[in-house]
DOMAR-751099 format. One record per atom (N, C-alpha, C): x, y, z. Coordinates in steps of 0.2 Angstrom, whole numbers, padded with zeros to 4 digits, always signed. Atoms other than C-alpha are relative to their C-alpha. Example, Ala and Ser with C-alpha at 12.3 -4.5 7.8 and 13.67 -1.06 7.14 Angstrom:
! residues 2
+0004-0006+0000 +0062-0022+0039 +0004+0006+0000 -0004-0006-0001 +0068-0005+0036 -0004+0005+0003 
This chain:
! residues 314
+0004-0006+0000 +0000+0000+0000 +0004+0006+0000 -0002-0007+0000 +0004+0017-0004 -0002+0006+0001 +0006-0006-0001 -0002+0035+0004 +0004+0005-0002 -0001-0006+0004 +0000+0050-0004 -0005+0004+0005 +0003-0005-0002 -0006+0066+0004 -0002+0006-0003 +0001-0008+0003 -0012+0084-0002 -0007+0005+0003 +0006-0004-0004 -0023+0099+0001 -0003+0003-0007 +0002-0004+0003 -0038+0106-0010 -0005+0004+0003 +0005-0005+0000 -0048+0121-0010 -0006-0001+0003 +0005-0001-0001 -0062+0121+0001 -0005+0005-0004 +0003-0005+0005 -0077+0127-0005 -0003+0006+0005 -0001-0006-0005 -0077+0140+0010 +0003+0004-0004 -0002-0004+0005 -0066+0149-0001 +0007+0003+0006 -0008-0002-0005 -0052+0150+0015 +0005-0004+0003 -0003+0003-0004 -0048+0134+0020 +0003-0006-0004 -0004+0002+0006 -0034+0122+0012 -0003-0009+0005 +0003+0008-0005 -0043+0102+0016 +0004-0005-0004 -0003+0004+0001 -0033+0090+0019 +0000-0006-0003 +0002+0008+0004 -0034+0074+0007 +0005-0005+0000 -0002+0002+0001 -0028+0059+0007 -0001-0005-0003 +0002+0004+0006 -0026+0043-0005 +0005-0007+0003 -0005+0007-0003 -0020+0025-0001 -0001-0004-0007 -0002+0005+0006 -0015+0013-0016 +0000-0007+0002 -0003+0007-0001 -0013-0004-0018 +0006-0001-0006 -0006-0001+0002 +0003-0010-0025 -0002-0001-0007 +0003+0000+0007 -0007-0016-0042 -0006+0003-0004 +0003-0007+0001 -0020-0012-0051 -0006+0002+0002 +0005-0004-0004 -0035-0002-0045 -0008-0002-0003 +0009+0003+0001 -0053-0012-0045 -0005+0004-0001 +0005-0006-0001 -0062+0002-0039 +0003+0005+0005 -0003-0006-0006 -0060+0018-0028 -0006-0001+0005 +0005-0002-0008 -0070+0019-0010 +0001+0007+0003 -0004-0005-0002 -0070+0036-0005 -0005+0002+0008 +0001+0000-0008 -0073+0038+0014 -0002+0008+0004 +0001-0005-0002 -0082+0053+0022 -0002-0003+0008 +0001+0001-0007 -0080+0053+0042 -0003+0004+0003 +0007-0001-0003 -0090+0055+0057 +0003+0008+0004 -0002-0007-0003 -0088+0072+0068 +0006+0000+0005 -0007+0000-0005 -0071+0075+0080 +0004-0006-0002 -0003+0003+0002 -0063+0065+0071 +0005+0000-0005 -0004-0002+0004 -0051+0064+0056 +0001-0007-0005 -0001+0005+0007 -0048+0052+0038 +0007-0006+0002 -0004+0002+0000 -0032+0046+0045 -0002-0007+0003 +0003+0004-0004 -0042+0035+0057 -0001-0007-0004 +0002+0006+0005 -0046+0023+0043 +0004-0004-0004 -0007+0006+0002 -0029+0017+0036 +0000-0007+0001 -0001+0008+0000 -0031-0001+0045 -0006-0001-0006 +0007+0003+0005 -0050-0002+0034 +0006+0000-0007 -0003-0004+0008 -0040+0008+0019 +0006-0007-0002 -0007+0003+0001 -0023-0006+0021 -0004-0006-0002 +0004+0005+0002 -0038-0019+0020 -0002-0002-0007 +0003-0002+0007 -0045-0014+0005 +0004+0000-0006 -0004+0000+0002 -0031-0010-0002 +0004-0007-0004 +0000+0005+0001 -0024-0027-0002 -0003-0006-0005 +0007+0001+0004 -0039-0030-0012 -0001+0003-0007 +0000-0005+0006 -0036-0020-0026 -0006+0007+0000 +0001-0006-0002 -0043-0005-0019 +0003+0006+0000 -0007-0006-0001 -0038+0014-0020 -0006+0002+0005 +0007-0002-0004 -0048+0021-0006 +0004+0007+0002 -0002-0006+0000 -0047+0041-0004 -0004+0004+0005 +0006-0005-0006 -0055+0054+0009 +0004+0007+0001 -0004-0007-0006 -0051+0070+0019 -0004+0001+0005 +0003-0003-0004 -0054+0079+0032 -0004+0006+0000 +0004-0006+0000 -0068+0087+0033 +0000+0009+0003 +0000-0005-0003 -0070+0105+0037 -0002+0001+0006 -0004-0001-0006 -0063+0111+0053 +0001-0004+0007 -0002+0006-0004 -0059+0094+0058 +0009-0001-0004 -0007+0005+0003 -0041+0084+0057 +0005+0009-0001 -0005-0007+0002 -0028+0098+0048 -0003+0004-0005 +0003-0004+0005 -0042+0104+0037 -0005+0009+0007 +0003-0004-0004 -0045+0120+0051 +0006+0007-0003 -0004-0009+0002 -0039+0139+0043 +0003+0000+0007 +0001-0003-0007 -0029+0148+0054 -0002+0005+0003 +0005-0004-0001 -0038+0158+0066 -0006-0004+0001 +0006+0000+0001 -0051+0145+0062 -0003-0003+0008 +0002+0005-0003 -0060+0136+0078 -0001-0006-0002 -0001+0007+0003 -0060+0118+0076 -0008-0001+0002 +0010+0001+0000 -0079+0109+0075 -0001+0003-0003 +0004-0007+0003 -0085+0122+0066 +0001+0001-0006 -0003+0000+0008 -0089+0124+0047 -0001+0006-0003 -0001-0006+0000 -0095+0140+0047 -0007+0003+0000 +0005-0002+0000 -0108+0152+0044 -0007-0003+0000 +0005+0004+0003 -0126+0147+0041 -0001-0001-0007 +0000+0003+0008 -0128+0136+0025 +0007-0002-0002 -0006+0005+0001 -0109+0129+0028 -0002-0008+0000 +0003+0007+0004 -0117+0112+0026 +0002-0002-0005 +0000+0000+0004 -0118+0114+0010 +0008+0000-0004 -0008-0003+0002 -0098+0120+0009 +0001-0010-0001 -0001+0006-0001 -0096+0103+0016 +0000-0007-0005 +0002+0002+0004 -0105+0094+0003 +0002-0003-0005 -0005-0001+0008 -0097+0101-0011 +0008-0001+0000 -0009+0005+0001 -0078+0096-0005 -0002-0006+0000 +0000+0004+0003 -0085+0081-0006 +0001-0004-0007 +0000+0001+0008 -0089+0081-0023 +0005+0001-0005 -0009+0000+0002 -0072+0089-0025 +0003-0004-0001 -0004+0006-0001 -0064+0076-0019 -0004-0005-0005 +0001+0005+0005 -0074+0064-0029 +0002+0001-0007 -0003-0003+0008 -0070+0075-0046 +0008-0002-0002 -0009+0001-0002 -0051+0074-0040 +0000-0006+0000 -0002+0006+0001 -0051+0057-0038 -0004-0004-0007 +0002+0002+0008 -0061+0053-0055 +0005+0002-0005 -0005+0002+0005 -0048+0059-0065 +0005-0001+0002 -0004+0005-0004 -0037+0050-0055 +0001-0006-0004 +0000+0005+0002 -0044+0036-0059 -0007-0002-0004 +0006+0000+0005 -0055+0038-0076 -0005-0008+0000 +0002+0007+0003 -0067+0024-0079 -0001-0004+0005 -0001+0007-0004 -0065+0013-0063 -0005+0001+0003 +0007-0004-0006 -0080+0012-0052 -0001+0001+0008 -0001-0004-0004 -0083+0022-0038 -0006-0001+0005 +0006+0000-0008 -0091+0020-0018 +0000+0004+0003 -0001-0005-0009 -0094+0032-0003 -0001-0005+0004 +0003+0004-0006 -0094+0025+0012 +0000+0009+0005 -0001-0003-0006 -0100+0038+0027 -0002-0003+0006 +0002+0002-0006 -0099+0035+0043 -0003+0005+0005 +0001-0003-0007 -0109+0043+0058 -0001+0006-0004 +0004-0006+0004 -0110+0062+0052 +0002+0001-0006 -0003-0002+0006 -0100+0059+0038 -0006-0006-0005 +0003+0004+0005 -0114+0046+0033 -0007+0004-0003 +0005-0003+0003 -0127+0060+0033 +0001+0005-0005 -0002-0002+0005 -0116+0069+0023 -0001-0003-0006 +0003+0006+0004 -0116+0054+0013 -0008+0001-0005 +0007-0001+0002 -0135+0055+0011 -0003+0006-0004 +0000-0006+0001 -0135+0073+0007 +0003+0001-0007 -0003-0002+0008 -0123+0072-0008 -0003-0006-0004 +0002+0004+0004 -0132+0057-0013 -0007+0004-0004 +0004-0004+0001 -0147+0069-0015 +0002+0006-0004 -0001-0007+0006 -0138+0084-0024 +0006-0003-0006 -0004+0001+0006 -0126+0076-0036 -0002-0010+0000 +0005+0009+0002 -0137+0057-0040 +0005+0000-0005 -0004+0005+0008 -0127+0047-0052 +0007+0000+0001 -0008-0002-0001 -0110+0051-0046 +0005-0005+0003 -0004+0006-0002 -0106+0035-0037 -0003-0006-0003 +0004+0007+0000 -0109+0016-0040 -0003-0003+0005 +0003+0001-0007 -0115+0014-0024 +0002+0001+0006 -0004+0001-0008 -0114+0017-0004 +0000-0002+0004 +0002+0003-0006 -0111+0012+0011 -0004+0005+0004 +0000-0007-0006 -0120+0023+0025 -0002-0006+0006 -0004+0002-0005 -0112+0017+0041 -0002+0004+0007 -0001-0003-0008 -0117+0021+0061 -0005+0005-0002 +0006-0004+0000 -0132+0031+0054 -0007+0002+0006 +0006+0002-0003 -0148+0037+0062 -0006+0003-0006 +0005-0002+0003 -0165+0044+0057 -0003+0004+0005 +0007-0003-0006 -0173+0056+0068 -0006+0004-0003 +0005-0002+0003 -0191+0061+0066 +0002+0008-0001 +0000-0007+0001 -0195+0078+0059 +0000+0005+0005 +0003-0003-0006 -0203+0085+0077 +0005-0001+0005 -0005-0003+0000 -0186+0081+0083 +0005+0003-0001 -0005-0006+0003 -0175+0090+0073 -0003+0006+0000 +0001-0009-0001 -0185+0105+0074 +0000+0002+0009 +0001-0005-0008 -0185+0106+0094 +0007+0001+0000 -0007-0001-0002 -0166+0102+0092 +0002+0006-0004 -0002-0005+0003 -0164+0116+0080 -0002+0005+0004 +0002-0006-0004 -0175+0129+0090 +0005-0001+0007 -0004+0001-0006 -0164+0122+0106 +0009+0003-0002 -0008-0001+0004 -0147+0125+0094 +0000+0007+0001 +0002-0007+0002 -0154+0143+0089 +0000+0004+0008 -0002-0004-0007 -0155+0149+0109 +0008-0002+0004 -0008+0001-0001 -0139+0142+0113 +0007+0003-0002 -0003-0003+0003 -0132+0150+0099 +0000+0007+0002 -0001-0007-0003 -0137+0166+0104 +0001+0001+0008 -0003+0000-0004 -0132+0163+0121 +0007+0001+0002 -0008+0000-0003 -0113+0157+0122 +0003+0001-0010 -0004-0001+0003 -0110+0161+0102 +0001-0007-0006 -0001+0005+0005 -0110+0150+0086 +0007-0004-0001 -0006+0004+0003 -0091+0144+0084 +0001-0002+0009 -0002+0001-0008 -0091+0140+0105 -0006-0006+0001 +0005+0005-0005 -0098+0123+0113 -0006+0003+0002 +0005-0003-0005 -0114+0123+0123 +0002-0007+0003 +0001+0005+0000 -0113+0112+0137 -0006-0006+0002 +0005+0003+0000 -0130+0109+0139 -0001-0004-0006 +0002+0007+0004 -0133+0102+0122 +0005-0005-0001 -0003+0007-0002 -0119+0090+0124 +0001-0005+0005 +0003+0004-0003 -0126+0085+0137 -0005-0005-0001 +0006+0002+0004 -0142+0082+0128 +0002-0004-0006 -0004+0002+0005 -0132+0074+0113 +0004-0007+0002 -0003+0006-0003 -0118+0062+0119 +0000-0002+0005 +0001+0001-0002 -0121+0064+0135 -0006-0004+0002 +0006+0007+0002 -0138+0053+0131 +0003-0007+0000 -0001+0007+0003 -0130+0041+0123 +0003-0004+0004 -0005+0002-0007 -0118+0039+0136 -0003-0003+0005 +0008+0000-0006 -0132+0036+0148 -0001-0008+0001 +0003+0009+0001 -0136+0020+0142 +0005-0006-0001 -0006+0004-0001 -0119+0012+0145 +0001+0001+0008 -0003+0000-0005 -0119+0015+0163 -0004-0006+0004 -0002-0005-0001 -0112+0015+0174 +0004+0000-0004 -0007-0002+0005 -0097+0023+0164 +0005+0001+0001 -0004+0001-0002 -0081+0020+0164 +0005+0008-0003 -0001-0005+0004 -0078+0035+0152 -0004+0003-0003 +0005-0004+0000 -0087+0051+0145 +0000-0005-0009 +0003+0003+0007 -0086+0039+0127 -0001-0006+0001 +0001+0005+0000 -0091+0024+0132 -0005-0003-0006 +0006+0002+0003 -0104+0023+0119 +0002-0001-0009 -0004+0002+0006 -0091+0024+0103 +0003-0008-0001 -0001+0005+0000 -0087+0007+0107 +0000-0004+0004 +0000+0007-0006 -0087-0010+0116 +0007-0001+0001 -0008+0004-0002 -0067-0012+0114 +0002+0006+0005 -0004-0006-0004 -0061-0002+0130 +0006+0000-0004 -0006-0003+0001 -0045-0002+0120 +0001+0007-0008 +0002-0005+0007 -0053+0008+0104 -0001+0007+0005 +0003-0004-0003 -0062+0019+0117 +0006+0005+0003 -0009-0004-0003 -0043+0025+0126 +0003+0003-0004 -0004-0002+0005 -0036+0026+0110 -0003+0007-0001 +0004-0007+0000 -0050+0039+0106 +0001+0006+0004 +0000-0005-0003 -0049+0049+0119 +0008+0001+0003 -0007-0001-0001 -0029+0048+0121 +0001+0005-0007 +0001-0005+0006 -0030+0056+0103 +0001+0008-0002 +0000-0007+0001 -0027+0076+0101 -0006+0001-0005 +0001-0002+0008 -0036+0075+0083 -0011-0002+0004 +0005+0002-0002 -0052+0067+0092 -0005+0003+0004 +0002-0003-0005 -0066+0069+0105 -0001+0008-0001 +0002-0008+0000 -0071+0089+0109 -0007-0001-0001 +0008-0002-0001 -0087+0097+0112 -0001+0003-0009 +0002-0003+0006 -0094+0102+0092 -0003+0008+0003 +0003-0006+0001 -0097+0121+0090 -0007-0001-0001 +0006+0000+0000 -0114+0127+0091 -0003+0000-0007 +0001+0001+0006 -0113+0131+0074 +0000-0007-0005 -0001+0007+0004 -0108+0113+0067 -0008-0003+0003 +0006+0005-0003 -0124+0106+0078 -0005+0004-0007 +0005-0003+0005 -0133+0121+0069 -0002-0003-0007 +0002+0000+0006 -0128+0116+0052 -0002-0007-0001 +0002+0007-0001 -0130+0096+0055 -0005-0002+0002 +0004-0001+0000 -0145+0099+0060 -0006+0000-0006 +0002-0004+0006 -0149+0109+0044 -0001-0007-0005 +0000+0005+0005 -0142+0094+0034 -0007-0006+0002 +0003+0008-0002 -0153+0081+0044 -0007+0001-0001 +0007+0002+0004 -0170+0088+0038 +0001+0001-0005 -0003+0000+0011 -0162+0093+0020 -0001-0009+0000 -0003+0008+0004 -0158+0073+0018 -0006-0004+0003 +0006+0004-0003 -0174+0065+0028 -0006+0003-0003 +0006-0004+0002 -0186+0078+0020 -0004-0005-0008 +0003+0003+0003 -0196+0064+0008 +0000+0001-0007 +0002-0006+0007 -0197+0076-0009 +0006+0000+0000 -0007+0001+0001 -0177+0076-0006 +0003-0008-0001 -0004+0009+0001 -0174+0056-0004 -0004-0003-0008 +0001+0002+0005 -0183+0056-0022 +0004+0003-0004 -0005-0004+0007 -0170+0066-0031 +0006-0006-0001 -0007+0005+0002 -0156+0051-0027 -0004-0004-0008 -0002+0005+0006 -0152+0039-0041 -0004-0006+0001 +0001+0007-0004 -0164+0025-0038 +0003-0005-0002 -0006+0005+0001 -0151+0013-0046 +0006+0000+0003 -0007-0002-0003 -0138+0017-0035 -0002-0005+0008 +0001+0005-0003 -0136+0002-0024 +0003+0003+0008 -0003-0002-0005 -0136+0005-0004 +0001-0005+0006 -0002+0003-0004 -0129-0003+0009 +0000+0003+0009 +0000+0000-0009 -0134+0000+0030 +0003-0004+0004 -0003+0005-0004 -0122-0007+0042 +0001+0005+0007 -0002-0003-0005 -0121-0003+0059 +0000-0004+0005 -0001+0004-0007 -0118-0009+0078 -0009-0001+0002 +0005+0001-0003 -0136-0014+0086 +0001+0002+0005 -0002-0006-0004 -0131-0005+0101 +0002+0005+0000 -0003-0007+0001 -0126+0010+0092 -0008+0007+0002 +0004-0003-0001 -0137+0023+0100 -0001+0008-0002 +0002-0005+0009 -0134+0036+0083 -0007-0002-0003 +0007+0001+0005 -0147+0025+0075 -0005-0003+0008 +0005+0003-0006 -0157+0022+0092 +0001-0008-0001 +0000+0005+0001 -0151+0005+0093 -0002-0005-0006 +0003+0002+0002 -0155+0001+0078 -0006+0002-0004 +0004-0003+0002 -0171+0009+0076 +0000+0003-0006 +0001-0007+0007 -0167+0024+0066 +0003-0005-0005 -0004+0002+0007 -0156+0014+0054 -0007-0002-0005 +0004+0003+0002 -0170+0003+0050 -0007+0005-0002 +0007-0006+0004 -0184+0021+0047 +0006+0001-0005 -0001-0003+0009 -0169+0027+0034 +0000-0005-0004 +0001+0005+0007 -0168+0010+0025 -0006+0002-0003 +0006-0001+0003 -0187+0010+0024 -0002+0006-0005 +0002-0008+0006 -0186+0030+0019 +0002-0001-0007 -0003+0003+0005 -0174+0024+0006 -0005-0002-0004 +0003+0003+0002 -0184+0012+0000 -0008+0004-0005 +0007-0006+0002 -0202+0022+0000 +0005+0004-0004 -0003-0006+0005 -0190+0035-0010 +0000-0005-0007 +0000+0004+0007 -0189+0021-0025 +0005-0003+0001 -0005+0001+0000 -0173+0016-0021 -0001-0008-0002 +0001+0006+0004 -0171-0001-0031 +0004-0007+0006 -0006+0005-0006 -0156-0010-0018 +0002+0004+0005 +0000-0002-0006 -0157-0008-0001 +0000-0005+0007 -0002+0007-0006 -0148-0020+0011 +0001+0004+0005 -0002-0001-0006 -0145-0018+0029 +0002-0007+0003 -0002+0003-0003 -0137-0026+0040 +0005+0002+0009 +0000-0002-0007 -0134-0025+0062 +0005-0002+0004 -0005+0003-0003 -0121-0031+0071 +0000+0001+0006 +0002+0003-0009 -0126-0040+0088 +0006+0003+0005 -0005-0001-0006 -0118-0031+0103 +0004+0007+0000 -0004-0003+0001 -0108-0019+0092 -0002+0009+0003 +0002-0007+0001 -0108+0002+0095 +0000+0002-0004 -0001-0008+0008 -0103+0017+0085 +0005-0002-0004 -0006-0002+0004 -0087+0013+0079 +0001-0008-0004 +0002+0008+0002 -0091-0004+0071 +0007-0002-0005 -0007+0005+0003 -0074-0004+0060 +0006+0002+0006 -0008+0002-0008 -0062-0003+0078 -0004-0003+0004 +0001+0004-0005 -0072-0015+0087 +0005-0007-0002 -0003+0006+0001 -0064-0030+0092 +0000-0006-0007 +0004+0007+0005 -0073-0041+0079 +0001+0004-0006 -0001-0006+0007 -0068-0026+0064 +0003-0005-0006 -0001+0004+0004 -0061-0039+0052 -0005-0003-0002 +0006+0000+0002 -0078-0045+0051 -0004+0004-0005 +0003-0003+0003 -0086-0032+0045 +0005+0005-0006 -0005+0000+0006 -0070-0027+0035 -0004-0003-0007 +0002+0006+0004 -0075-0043+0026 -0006+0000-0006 +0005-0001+0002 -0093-0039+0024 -0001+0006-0004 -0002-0006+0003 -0091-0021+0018 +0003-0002-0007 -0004+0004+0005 -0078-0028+0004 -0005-0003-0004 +0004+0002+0004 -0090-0040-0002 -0003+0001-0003 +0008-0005+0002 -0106-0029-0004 +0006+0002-0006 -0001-0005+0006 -0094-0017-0015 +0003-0007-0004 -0003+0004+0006 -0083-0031-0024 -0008-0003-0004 +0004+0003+0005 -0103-0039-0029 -0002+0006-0005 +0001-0006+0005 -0105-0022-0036 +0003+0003-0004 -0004-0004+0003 -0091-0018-0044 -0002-0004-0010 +0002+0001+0008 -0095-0029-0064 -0008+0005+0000 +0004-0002+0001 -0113-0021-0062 +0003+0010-0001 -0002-0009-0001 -0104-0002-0060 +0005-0001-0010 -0006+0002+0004 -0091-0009-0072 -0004+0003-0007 +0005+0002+0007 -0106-0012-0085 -0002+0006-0002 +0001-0006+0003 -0110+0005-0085 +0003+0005-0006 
């Protein structure tokens, strides 16, 4: 395997996002481009990437806006920006995916998002349909609409209280500190990203990890999550674009489960032609660093390897 690093142009129009690229030593089956969850960073994926790789895989990402090394200076970290930076978000995606298509003309091409990078995911699957051969959406949820709108009005007073690019910590209390909840007692304030106490350390040993999200990130993540659940929107996807749900059954993102199982359905209701899921007994949030990650290594690989001659056919 080989990695390659670089930076392009955010579509903020300030900030230089860091990208990266992992090869395999021959030649290139398909490309997987990886869009990650929040306080987090692309580099975290290397074992998946070394995986795949192996495999004839190129798998590509970055770090999203004002996560990992993609943060201006000056900039706060968590925070993507104004309101309707969502959207900025969006569209370095699609950057990156342009980037890596003349990379690698003609070969075919997967998202995988994880956690907020899977509603990212869902969102770009909504404004540029046709663009990938298929995706993963990994550690998902679905919240009803009459939640997203109190947590938006609950966003919107907080904002105007301690300031858009600054935590609150009542709503992360309300947020991870939920999730958390249902792991106790708790041995740690992330006990809910995983079952392997050794992933969960590493996590929070990490600099690039962990932190409270700015008020603005929740704001505009909110923004995104009735954009991409809004019904009239989940009919603009591609409905030949094959998807795949995979997540921990204990993952308290998708309400154990729950939500994941309302966006297949929505999915589906939207027209969408293939639409598997799949749960994984026990596991939480971070389903590729749990212990048993080779597993769902395994099962990831396969989905996209059945789908790679039908993309190919295209």
């Amino acid at each position: 395997m080989v990695r390659s690093e670089f930076t392009f142009p955010s579509a903020d129009g300030r900030t230089s996002i860091h990208a990266v690229e992992w090869l395999p030593d021959g030649p290139v089956r398909a490309v997987l481009q990886i869009s990650h969850g929040v306080a987090e960073y692309i580099l975290r994926y290397e074992p998946f990437a070394a995986y795949l790789t192996e495999r004839g895989f190129a798998v590509v990402g970055h770090d999203h806006l004002g996560h990992g090394a993609s943060v201006a200076e000056g900039a706060p970290r968590l925070y993507f920006g104004p309101r309707g930076s969502w959207d900025w978000v969006v569209e370095d995606l699609y950057t990156r995916r342009c980037l890596a298509g003349k990379r690698f003309p003609g070969v075919p091409y997967f998202l995988l998002g994880h956690s907020m990078g899977s509603f990212l995911a869902r969102a770009y699957l909504i404004r540029y349909p046709g663009t990938v051969d298929g995706a993963v959406i990994m550690g998902t949820g679905h919240m009803t609409s009459a939640f997203v709108a109190a947590g938006r009005l609950f966003v919107g007073r907080e904002i105007r209280r301690v300031g858009e690019t600054r935590p609150s910590d009542a709503v992360t209390k309300l947020s991870f500190g939920t999730y958390n909840r249902a792991f106790a007692p708790n041995r740690t304030a992330f006990d809910w990203v995983s079952a392997d106490r050794a992933n969960v350390d590493a996590y929070i040993a990490d600099p690039l990890c962990g932190g409270n999200p700015s008020m603005g990130l929740f704001r505009e993540m909110l923004s995104g999550i009735a954009f991409m659940t809004r019904p009239e929107n989940l009919r603009k996807m591609n409905a030949n674009t094959p998807i795949f749900f995979v997540s921990g059954s204990m993952d308290p993102v998708g309400e154990f489960g729950r939500g994941v199982r309302r966006a297949c359905r929505s999915f589906q209701k939207a027209g969408m032609r293939e639409v598997s899921i799949k749960l994984y007994p026990g596991l939480r949030h971070e389903i590729l660093n749990e212990a048993c990650r080779k597993a769902v290594y395994a099962d990831v690989c396969r989905w996209l390897e059945r789908h790679i001659p039908a993309a190919a056919a295209v």
